[in-house]
C-alpha positions as protocol buffer text, in pm:
chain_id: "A"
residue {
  index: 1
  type: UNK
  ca { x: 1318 y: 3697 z: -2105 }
}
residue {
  index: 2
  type: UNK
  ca { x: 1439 y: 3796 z: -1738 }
}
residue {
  index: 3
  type: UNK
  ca { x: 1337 y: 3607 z: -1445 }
}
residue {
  index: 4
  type: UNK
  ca { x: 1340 y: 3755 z: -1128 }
}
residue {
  index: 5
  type: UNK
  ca { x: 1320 y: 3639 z: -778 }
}
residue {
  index: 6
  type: UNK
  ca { x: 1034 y: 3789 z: -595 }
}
residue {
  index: 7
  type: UNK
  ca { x: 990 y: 3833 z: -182 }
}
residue {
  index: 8
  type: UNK
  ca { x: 739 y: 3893 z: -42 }
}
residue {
  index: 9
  type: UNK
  ca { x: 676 y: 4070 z: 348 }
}
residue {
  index: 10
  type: UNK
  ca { x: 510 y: 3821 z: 647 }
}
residue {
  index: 11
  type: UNK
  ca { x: 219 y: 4079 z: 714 }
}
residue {
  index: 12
  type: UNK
  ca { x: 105 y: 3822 z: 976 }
}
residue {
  index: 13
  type: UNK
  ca { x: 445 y: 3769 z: 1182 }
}
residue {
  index: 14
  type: UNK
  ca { x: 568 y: 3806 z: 1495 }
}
residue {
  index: 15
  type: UNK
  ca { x: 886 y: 3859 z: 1337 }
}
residue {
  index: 16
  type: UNK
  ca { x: 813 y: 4125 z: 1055 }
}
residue {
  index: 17
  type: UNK
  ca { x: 1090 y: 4326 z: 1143 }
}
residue {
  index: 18
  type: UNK
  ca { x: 1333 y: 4030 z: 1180 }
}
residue {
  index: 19
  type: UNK
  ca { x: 1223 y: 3860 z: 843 }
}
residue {
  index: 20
  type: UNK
  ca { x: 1127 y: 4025 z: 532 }
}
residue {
  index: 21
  type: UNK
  ca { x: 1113 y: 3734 z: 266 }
}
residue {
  index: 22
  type: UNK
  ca { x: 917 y: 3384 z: 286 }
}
residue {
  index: 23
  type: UNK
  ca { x: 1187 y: 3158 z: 273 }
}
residue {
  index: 24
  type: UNK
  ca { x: 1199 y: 2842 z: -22 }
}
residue {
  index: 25
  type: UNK
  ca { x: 1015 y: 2540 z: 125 }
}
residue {
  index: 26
  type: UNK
  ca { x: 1166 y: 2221 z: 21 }
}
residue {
  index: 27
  type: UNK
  ca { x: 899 y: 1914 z: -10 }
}
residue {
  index: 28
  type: UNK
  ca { x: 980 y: 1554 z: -25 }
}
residue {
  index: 29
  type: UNK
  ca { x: 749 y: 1286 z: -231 }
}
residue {
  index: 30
  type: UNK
  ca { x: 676 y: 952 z: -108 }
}
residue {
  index: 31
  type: UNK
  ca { x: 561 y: 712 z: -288 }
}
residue {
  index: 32
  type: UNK
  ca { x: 305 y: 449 z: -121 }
}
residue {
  index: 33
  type: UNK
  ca { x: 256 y: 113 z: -160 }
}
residue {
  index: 34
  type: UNK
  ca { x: -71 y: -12 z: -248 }
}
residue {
  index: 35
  type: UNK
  ca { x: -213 y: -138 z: 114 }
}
residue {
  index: 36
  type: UNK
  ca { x: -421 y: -500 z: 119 }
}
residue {
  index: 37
  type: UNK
  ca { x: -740 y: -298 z: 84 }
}
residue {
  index: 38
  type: UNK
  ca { x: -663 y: -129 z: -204 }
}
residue {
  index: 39
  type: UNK
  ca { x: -571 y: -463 z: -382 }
}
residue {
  index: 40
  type: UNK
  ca { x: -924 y: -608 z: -293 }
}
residue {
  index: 41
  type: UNK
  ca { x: -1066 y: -338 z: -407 }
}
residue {
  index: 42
  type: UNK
  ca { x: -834 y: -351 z: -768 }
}
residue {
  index: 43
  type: UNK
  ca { x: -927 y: -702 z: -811 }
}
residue {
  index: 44
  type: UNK
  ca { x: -1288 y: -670 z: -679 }
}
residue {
  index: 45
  type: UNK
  ca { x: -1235 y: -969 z: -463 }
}
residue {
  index: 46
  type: UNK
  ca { x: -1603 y: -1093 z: -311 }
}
residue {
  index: 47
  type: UNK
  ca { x: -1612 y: -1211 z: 65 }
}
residue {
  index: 48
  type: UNK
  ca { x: -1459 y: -1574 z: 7 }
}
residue {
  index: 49
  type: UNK
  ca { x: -1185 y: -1430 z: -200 }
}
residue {
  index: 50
  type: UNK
  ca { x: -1080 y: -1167 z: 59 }
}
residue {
  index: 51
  type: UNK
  ca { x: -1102 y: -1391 z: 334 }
}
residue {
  index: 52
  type: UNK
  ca { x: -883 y: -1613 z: 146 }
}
residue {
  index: 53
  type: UNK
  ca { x: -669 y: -1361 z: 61 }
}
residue {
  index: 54
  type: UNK
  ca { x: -608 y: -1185 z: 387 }
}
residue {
  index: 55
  type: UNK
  ca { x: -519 y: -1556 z: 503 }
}
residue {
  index: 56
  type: UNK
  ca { x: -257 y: -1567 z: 268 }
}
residue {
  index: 57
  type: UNK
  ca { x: -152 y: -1228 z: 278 }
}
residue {
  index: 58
  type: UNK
  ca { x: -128 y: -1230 z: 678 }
}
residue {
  index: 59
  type: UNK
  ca { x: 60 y: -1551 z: 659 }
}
residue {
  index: 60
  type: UNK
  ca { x: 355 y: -1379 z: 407 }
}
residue {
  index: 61
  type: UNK
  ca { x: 358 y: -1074 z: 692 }
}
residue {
  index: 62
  type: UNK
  ca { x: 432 y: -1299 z: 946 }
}
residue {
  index: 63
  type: UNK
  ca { x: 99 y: -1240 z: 1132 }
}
residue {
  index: 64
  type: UNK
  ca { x: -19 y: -1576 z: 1219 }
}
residue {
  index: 65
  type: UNK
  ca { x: -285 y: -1506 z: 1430 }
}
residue {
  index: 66
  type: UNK
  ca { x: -533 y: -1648 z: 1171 }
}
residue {
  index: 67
  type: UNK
  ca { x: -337 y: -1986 z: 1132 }
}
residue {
  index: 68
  type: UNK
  ca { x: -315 y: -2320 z: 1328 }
}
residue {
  index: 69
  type: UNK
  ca { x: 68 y: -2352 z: 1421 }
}
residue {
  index: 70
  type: UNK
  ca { x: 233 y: -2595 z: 1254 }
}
residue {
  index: 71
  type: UNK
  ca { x: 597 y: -2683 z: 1314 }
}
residue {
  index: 72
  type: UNK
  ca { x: 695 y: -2583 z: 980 }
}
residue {
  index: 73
  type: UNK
  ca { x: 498 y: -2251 z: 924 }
}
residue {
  index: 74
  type: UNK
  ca { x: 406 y: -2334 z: 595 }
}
residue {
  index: 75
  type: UNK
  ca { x: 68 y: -2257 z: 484 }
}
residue {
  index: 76
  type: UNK
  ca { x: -126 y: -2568 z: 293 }
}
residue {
  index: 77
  type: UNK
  ca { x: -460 y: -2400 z: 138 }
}
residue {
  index: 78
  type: UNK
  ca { x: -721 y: -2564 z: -105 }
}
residue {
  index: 79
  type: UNK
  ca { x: -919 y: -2293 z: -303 }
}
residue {
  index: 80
  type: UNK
  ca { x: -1190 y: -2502 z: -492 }
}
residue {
  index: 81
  type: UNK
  ca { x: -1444 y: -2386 z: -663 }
}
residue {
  index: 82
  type: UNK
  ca { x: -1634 y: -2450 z: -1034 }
}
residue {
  index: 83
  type: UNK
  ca { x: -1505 y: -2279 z: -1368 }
}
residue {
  index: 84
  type: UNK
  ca { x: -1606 y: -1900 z: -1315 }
}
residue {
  index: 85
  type: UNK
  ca { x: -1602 y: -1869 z: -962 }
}
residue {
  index: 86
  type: UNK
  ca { x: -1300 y: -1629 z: -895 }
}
residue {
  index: 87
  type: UNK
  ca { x: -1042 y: -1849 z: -826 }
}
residue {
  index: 88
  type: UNK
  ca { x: -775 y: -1656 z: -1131 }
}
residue {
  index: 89
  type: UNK
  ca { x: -911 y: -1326 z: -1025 }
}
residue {
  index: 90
  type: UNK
  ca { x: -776 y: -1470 z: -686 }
}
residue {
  index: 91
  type: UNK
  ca { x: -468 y: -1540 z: -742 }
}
residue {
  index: 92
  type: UNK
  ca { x: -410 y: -1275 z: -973 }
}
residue {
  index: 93
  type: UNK
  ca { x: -423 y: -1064 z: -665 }
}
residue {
  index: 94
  type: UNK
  ca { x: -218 y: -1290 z: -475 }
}
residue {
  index: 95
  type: UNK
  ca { x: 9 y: -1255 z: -713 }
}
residue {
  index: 96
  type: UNK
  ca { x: 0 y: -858 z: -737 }
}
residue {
  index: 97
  type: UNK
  ca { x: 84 y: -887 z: -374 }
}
residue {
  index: 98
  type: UNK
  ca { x: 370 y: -1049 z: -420 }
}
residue {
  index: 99
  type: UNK
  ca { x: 528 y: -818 z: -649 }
}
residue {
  index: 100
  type: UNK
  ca { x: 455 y: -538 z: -470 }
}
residue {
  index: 101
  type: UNK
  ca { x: 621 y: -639 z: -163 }
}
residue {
  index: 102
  type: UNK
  ca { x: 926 y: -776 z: -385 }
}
residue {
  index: 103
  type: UNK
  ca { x: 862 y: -1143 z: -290 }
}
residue {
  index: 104
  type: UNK
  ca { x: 837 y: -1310 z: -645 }
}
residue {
  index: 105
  type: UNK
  ca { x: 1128 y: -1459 z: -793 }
}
């Protein structure tokens, strides 16, 4: 079996006469990170849990606009909460966050 190249004519060009082929298009593939939105939705975090984890998240990017300042920035959270109330499910995407952004160790 024979492959050939094919060309085809720009019917729709200014430059018809100037260019007869379409010329080979080279694409590039980028692969994106899964934003903080996406990982509530994943993890089907309810309103406490994304709260909580936007805090948390927001703190790791530096963006401490929803923290009191401290002198060490370090970020001292309590998530209580009965047997079945989402805390895992929390920090399962806490911790999904983390390896995505190549912060766990």
């Amino acid at each position: 079996m024979q492959i050939e190249p094919v060309s085809a004519q720009i019917p729709t060009s200014p430059l018809k006469g100037q260019i007869s082929t379409v010329l080979p298009v080279s694409t590039i593939e980028t692969a994106l990170l899964p934003s903080k939105p996406d990982i509530i939705v994943k993890f089907t975090l309810n309103k406490q849990q994304t709260f909580a984890f936007k805090i948390i998240c927001d703190h790791l990017d530096g963006d401490y606009s929803s923290r009191n300042d401290t002198l060490n920035g370090q970020l001292l959270m309590c998530v209580p909460g009965c047997g079945g109330t989402g805390k895992s499910q929390l920090i399962r995407a806490i911790t999904n966050y983390f390896q995505l952004t190549n912060r766990c160790k």
